[in-house]
CHARMM-style PDB file with segment names, atoms N, HN, CA, C and O in Angstrom:
ATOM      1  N   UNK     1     101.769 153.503  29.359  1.00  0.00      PROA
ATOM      2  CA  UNK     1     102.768 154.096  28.528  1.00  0.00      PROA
ATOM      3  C   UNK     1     104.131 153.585  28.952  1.00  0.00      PROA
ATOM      4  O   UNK     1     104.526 153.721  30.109  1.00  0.00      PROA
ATOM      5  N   UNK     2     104.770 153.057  28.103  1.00  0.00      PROA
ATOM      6  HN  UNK     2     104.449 152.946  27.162  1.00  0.00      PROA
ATOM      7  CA  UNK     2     106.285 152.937  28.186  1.00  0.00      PROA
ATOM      8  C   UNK     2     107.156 153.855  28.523  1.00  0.00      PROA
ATOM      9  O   UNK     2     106.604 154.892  28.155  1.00  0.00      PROA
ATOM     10  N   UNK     3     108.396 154.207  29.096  1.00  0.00      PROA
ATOM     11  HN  UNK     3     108.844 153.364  29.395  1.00  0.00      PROA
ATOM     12  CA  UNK     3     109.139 154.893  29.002  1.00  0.00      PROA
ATOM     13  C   UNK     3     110.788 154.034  29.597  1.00  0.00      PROA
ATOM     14  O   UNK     3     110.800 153.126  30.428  1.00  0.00      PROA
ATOM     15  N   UNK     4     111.764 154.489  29.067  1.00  0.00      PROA
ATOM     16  HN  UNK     4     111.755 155.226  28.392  1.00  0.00      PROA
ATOM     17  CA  UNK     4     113.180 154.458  29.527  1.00  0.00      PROA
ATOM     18  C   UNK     4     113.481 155.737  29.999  1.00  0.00      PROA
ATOM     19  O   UNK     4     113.242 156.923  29.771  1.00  0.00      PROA
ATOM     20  N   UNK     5     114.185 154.911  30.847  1.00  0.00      PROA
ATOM     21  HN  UNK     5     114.379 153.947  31.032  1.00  0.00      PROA
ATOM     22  CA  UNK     5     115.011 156.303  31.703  1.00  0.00      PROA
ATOM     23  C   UNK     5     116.643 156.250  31.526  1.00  0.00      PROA
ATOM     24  O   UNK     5     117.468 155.337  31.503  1.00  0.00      PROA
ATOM     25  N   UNK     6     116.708 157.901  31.394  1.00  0.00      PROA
ATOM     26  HN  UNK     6     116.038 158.643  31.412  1.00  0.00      PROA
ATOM     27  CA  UNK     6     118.131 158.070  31.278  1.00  0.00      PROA
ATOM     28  C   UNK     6     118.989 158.496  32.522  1.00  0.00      PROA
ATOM     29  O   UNK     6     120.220 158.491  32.536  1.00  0.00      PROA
ATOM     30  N   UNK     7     118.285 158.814  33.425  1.00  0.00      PROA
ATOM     31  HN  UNK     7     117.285 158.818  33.413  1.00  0.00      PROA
ATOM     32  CA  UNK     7     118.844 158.734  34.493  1.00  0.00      PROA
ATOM     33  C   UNK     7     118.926 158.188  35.422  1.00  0.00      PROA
ATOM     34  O   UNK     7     118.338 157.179  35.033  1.00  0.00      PROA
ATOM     35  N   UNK     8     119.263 157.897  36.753  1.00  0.00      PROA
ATOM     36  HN  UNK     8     119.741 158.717  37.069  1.00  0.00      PROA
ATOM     37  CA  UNK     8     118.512 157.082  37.635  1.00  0.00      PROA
ATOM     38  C   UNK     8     118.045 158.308  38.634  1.00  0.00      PROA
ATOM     39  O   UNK     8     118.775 159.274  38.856  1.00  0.00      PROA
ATOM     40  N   UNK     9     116.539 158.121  39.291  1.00  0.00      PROA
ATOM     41  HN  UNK     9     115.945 157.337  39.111  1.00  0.00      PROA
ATOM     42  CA  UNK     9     115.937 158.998  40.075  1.00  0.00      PROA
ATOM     43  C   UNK     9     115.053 158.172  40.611  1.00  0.00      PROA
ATOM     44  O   UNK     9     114.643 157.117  40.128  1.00  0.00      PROA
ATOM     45  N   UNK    10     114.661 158.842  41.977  1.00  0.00      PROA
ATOM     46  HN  UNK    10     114.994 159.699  42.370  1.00  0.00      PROA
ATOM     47  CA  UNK    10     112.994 158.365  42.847  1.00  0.00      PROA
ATOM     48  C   UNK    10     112.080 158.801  41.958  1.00  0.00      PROA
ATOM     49  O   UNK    10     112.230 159.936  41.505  1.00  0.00      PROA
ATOM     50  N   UNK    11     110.818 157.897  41.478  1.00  0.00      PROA
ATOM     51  HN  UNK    11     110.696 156.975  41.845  1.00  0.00      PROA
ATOM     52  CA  UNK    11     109.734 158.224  41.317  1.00  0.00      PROA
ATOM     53  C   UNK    11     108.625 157.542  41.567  1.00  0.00      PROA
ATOM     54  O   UNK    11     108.503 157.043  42.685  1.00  0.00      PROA
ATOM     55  N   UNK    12     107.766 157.406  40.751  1.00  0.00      PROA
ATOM     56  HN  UNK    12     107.866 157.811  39.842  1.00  0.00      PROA
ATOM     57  CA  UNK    12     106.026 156.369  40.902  1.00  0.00      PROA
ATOM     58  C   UNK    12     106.027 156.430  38.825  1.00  0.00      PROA
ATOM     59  O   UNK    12     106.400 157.072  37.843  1.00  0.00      PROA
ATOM     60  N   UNK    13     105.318 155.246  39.280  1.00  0.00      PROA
ATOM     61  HN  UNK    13     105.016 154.724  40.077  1.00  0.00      PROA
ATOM     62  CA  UNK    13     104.668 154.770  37.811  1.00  0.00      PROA
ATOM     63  C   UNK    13     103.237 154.764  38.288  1.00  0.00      PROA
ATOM     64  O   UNK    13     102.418 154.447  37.425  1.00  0.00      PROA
ATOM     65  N   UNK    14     102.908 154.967  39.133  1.00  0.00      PROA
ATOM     66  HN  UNK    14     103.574 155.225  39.834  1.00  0.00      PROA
ATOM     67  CA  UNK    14     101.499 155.450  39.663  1.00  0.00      PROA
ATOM     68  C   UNK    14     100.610 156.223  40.365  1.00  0.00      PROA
ATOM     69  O   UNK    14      99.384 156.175  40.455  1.00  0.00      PROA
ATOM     70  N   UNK    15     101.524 157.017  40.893  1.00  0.00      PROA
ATOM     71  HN  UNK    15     102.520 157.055  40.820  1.00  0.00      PROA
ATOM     72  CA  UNK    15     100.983 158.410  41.345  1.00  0.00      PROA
ATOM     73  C   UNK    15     100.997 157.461  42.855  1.00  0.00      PROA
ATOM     74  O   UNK    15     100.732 158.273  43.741  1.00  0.00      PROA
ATOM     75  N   UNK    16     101.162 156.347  43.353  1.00  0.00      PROA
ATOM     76  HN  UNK    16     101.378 155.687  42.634  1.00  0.00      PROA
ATOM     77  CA  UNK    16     101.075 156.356  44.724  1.00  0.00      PROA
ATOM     78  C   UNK    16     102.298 155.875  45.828  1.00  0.00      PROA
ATOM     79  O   UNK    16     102.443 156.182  47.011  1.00  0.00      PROA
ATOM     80  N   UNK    17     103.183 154.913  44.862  1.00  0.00      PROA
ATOM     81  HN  UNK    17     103.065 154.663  43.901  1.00  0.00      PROA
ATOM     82  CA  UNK    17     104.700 154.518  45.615  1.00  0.00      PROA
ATOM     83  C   UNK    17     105.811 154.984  44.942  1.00  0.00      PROA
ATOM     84  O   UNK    17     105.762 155.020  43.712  1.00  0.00      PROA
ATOM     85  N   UNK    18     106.395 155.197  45.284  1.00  0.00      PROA
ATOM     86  HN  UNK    18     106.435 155.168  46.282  1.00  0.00      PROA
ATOM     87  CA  UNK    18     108.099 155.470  45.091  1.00  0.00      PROA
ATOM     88  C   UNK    18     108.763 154.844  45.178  1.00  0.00      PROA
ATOM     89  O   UNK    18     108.658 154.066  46.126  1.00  0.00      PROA
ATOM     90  N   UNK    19     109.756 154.735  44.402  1.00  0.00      PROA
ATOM     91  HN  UNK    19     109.841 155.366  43.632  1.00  0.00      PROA
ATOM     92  CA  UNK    19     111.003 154.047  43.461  1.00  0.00      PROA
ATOM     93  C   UNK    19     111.683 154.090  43.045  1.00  0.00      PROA
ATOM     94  O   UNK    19     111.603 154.716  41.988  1.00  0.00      PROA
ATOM     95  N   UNK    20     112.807 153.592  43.353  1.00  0.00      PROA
ATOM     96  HN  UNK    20     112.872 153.084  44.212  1.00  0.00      PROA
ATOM     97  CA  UNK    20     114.324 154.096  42.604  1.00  0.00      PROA
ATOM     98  C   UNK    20     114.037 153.484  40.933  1.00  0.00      PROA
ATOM     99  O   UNK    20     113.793 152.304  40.681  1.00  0.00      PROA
ATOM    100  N   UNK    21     114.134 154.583  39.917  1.00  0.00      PROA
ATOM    101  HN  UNK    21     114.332 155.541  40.122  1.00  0.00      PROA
ATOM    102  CA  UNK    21     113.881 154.100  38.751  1.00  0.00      PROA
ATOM    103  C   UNK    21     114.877 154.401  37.886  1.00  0.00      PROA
ATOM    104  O   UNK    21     115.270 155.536  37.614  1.00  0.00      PROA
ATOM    105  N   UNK    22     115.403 153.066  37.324  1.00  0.00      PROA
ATOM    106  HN  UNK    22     115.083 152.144  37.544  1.00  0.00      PROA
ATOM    107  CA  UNK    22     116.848 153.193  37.643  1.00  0.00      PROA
ATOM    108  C   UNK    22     117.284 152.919  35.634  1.00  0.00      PROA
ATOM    109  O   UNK    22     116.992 152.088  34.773  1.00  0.00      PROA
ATOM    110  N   UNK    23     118.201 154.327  35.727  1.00  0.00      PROA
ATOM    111  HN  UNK    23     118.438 155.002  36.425  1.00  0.00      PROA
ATOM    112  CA  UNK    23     118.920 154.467  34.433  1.00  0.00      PROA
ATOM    113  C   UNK    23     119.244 153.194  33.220  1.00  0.00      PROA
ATOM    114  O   UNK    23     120.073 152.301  33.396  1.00  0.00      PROA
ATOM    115  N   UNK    24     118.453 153.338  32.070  1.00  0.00      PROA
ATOM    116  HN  UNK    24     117.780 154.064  31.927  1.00  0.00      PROA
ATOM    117  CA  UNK    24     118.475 152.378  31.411  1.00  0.00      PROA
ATOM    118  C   UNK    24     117.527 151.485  31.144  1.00  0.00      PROA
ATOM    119  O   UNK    24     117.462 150.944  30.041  1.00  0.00      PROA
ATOM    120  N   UNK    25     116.489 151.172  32.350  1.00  0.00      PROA
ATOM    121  HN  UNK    25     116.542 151.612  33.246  1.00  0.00      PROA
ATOM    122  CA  UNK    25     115.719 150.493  32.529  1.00  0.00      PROA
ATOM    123  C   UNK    25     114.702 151.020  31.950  1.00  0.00      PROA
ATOM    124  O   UNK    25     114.539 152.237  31.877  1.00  0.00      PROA
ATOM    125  N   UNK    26     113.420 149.623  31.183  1.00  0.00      PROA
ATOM    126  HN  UNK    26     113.553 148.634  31.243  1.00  0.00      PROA
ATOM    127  CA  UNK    26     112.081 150.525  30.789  1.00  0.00      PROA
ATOM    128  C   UNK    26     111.033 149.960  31.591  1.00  0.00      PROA
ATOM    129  O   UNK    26     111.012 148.809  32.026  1.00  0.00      PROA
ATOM    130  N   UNK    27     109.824 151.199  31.822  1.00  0.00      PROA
ATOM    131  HN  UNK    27     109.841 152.134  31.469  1.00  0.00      PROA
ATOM    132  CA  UNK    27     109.060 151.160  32.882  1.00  0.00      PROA
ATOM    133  C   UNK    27     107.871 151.119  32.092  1.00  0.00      PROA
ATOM    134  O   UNK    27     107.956 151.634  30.977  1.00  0.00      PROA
ATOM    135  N   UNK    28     106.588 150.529  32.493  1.00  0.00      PROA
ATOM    136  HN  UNK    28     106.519 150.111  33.398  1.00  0.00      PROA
ATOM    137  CA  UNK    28     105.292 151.074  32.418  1.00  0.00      PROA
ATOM    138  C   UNK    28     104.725 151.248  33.203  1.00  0.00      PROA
ATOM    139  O   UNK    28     104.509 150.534  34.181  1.00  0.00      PROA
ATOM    140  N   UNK    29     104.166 152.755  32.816  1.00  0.00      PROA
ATOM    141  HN  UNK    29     104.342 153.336  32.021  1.00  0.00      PROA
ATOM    142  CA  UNK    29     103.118 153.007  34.227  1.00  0.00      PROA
ATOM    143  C   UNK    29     101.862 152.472  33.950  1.00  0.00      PROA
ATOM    144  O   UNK    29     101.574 151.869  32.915  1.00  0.00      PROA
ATOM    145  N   UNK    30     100.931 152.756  35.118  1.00  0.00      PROA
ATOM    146  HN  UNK    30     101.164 153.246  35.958  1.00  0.00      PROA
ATOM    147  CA  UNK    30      99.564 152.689  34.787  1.00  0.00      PROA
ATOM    148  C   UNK    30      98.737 152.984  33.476  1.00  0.00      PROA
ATOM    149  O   UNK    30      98.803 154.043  32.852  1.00  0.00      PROA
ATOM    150  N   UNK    31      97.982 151.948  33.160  1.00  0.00      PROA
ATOM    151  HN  UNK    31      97.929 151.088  33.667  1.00  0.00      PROA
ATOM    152  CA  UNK    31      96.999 152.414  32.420  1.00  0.00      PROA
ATOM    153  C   UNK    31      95.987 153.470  32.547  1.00  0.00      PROA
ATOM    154  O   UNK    31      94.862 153.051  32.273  1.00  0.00      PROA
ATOM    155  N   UNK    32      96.032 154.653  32.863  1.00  0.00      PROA
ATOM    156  HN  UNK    32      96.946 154.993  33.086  1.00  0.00      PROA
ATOM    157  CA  UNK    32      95.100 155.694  32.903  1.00  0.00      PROA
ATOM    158  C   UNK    32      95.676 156.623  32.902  1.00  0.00      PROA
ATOM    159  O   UNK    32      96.903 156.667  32.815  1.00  0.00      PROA
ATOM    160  N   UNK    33      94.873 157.661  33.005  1.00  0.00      PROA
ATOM    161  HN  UNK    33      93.877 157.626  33.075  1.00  0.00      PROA
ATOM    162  CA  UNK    33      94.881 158.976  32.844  1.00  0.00      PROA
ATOM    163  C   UNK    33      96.306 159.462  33.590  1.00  0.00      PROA
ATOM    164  O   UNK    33      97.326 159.922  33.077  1.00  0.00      PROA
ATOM    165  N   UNK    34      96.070 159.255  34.640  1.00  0.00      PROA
ATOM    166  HN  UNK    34      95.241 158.882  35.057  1.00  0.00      PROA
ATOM    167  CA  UNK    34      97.754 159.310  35.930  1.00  0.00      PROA
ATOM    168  C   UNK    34      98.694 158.495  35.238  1.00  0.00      PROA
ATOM    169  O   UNK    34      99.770 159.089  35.182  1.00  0.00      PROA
ATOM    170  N   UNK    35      98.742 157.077  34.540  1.00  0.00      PROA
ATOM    171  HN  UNK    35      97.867 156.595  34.586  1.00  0.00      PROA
ATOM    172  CA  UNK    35      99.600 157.279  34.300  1.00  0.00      PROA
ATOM    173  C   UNK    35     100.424 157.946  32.766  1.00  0.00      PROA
ATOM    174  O   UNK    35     101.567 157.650  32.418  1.00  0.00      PROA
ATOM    175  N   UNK    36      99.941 158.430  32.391  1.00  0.00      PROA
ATOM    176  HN  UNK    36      99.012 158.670  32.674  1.00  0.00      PROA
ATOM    177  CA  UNK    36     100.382 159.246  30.981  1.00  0.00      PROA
ATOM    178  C   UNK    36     100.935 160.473  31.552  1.00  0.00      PROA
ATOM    179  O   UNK    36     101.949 161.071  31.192  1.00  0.00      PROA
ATOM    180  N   UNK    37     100.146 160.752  32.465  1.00  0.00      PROA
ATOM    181  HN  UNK    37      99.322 160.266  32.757  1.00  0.00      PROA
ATOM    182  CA  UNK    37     100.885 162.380  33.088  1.00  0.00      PROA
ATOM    183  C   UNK    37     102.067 162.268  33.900  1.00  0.00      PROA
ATOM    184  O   UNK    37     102.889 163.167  34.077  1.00  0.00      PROA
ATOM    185  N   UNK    38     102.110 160.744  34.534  1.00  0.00      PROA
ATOM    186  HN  UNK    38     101.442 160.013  34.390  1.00  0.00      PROA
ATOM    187  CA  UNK    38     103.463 160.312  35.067  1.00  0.00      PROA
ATOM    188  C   UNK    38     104.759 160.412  34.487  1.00  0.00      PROA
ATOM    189  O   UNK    38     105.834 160.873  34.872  1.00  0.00      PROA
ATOM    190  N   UNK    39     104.191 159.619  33.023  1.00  0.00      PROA
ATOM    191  HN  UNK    39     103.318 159.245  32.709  1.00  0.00      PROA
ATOM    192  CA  UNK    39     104.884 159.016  31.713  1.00  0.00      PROA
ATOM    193  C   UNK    39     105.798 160.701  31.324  1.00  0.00      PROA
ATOM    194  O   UNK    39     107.015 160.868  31.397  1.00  0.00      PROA
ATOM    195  N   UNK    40     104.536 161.968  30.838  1.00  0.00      PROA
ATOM    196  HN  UNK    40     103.547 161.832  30.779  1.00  0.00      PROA
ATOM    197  CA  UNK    40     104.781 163.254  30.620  1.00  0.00      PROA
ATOM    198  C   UNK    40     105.872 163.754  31.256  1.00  0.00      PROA
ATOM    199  O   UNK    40     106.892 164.322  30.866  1.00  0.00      PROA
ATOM    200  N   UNK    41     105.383 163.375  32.475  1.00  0.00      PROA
ATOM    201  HN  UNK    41     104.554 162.913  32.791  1.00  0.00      PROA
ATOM    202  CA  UNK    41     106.415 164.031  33.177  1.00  0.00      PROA
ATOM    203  C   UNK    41     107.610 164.167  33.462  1.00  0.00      PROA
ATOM    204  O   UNK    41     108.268 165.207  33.439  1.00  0.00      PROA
ATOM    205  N   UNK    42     108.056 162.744  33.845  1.00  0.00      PROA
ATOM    206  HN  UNK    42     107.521 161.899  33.863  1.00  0.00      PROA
ATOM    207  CA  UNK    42     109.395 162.194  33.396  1.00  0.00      PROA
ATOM    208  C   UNK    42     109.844 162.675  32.789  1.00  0.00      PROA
ATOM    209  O   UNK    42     110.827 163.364  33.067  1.00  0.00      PROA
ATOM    210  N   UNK    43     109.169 162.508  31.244  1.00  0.00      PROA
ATOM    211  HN  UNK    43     108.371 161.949  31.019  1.00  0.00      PROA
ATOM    212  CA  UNK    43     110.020 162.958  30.096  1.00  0.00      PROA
ATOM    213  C   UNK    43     110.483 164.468  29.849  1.00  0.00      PROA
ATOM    214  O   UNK    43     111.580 164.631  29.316  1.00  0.00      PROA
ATOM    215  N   UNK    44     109.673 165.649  30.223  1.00  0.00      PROA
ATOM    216  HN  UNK    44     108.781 165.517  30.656  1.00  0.00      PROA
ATOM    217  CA  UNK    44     109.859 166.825  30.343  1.00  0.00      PROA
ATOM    218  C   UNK    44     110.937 167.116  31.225  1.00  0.00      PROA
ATOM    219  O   UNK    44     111.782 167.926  30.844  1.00  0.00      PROA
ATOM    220  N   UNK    45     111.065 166.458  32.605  1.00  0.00      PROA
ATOM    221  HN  UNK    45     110.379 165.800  32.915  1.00  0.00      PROA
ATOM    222  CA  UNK    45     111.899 166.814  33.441  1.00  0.00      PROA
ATOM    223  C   UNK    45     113.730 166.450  32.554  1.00  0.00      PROA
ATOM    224  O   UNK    45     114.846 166.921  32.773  1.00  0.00      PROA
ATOM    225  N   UNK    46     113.247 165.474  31.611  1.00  0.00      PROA
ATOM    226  HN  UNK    46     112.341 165.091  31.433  1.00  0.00      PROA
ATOM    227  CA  UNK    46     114.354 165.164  30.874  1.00  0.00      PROA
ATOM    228  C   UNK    46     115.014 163.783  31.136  1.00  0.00      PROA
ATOM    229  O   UNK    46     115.749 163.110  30.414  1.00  0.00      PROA
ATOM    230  N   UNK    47     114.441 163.520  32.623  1.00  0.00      PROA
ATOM    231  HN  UNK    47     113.844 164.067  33.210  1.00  0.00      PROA
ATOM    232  CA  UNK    47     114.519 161.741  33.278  1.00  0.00      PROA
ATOM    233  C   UNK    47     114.632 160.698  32.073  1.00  0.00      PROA
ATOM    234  O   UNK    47     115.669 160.122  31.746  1.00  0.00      PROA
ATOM    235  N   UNK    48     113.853 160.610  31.699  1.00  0.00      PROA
ATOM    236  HN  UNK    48     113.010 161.078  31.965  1.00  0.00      PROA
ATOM    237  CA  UNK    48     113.059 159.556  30.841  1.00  0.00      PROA
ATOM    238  C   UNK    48     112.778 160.265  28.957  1.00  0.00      PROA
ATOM    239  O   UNK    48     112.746 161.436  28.577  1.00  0.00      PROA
ATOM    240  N   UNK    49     112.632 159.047  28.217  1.00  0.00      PROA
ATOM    241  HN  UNK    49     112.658 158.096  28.526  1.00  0.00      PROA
ATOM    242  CA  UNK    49     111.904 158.909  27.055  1.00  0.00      PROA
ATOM    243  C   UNK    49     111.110 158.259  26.708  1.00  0.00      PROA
ATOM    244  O   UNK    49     111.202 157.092  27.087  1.00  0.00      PROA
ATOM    245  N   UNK    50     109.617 158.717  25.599  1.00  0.00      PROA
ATOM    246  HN  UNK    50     109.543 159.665  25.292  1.00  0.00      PROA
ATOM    247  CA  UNK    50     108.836 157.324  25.463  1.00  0.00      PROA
ATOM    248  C   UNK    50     110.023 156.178  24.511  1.00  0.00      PROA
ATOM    249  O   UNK    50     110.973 156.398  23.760  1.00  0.00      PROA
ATOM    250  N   UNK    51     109.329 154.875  25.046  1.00  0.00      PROA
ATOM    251  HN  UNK    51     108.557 154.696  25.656  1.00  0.00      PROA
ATOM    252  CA  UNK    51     109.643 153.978  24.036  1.00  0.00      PROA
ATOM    253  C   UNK    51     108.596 153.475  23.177  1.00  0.00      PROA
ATOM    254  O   UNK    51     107.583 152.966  23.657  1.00  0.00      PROA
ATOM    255  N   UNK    52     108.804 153.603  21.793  1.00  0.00      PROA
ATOM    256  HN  UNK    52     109.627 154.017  21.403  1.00  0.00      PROA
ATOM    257  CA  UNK    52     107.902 153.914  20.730  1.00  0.00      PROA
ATOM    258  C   UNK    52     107.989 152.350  20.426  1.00  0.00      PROA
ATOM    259  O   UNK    52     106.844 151.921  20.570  1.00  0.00      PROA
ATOM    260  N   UNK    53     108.726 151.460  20.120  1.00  0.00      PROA
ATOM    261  HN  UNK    53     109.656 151.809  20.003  1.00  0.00      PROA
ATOM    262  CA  UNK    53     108.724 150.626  19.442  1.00  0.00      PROA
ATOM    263  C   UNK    53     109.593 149.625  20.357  1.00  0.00      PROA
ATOM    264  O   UNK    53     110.111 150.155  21.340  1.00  0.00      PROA
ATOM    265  N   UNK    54     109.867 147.990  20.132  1.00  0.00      PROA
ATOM    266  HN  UNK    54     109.447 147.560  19.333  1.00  0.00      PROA
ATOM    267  CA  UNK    54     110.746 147.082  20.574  1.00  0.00      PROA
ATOM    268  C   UNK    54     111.932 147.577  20.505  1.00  0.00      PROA
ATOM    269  O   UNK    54     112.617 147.261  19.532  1.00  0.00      PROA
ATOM    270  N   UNK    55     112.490 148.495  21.536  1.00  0.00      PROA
ATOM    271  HN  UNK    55     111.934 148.751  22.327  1.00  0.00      PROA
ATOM    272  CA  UNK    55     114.117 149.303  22.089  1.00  0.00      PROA
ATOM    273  C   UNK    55     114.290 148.642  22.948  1.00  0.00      PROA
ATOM    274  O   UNK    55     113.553 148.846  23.912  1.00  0.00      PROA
ATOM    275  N   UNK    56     115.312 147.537  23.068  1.00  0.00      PROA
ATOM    276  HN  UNK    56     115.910 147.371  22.284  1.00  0.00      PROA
ATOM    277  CA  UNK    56     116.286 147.148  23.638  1.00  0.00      PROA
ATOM    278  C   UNK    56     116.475 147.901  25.104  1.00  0.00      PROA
ATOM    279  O   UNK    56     116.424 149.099  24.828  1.00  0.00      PROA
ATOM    280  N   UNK    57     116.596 147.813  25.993  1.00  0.00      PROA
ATOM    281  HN  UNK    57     116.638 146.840  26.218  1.00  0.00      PROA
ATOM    282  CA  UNK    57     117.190 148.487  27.299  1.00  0.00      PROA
ATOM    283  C   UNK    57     118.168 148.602  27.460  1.00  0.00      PROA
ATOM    284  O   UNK    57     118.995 147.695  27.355  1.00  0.00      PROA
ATOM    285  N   UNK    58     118.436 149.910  27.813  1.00  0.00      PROA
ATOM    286  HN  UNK    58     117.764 150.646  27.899  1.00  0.00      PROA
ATOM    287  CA  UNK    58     120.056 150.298  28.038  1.00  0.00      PROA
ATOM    288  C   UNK    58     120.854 149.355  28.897  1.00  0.00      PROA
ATOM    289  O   UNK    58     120.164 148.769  29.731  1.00  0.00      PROA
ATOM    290  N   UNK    59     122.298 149.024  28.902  1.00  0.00      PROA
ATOM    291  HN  UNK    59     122.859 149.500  28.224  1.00  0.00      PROA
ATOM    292  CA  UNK    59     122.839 148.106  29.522  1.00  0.00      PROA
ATOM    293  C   UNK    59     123.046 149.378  30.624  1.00  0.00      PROA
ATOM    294  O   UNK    59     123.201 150.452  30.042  1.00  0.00      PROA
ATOM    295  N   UNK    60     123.080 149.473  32.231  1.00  0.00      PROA
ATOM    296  HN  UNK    60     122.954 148.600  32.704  1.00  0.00      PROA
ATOM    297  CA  UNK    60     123.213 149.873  33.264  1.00  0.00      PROA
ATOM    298  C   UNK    60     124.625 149.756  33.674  1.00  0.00      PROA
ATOM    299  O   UNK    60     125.320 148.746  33.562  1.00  0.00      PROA
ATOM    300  N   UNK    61     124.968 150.882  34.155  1.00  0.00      PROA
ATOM    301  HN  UNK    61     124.403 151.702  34.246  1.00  0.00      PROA
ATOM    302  CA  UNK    61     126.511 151.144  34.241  1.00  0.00      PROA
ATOM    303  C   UNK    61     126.435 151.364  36.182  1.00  0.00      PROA
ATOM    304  O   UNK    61     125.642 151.966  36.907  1.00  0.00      PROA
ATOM    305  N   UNK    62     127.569 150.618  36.435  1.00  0.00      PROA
ATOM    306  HN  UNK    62     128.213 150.129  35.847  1.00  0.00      PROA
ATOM    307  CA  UNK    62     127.863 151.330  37.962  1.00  0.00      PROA
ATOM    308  C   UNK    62     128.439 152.693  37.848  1.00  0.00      PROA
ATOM    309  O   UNK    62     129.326 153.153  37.128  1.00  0.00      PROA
ATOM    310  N   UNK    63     127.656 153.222  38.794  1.00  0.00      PROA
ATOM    311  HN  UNK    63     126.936 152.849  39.379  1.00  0.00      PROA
ATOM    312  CA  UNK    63     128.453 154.150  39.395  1.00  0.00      PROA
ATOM    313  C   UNK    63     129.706 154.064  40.278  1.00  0.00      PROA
ATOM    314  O   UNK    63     129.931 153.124  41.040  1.00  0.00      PROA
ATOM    315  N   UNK    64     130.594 155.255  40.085  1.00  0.00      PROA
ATOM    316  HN  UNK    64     130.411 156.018  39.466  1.00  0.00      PROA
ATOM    317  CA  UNK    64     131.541 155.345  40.876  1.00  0.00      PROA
ATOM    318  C   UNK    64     131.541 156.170  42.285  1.00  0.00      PROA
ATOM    319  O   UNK    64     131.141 157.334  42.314  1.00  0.00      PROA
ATOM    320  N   UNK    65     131.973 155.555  43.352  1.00  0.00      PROA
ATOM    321  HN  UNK    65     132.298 154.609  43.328  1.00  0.00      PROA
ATOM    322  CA  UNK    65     131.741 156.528  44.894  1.00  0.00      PROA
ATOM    323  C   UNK    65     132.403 157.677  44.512  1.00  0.00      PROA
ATOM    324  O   UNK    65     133.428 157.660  43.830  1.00  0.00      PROA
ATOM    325  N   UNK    66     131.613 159.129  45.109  1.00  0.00      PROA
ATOM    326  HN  UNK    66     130.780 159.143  45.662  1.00  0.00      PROA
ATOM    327  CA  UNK    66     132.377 159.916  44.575  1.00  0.00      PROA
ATOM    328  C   UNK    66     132.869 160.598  45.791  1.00  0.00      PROA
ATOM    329  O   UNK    66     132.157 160.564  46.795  1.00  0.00      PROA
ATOM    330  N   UNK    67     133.770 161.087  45.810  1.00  0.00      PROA
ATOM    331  HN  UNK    67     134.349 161.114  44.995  1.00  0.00      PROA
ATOM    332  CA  UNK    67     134.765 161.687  47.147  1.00  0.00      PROA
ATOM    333  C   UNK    67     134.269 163.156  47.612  1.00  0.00      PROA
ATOM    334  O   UNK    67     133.485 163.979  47.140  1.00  0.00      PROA
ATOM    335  N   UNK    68     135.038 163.103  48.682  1.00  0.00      PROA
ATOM    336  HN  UNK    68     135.675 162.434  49.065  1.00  0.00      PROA
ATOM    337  CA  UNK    68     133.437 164.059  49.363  1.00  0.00      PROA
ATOM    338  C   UNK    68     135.081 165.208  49.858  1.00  0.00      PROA
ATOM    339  O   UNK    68     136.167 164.903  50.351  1.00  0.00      PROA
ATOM    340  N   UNK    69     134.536 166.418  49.445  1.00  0.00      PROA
ATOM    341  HN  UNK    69     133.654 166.666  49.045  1.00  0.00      PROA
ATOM    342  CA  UNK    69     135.513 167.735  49.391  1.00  0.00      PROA
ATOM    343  C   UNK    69     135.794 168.263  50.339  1.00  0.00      PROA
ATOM    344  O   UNK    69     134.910 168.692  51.081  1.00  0.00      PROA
ATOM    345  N   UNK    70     137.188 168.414  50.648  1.00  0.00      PROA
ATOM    346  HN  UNK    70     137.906 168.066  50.046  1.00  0.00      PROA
ATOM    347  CA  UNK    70     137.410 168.665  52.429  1.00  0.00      PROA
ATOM    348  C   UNK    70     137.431 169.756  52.429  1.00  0.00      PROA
ATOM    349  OT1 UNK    70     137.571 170.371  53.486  1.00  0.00      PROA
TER     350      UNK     70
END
């Protein structure tokens, strides 16, 4: 299953390594069962969307350092 992500976060596209999966970018996970529930998941948490069709990938923006509150 395809998916883009709208955020950037750690995850797996396979239920076994971890990965910075990074905003904009589209992923496929595994072919099986794990990975559709991967795919699910993402998307519920709100991370990610499927990609249904030939969607372009988001162009990836830097972040800015953000200042730390005295």
């Amino acid at each position: 299953m395809k998916i883009q992500m709208l955020k950037s976060v750690p995850g797996s596209l396979d239920g076994i390594a971890v990965i910075d999966l990074v905003m904009g970018q589209q992923y496929d996970t595994i072919d099986s069962a794990r990975g559709e529930r991967l795919a699910h998941y993402h998307v519920r948490r709100g991370d990610a969307v499927f990609v249904t069709s030939a969607v372009p990938a988001l162009p990836t923006q830097p972040t800015a350092p953000r200042r730390k509150r005295k």
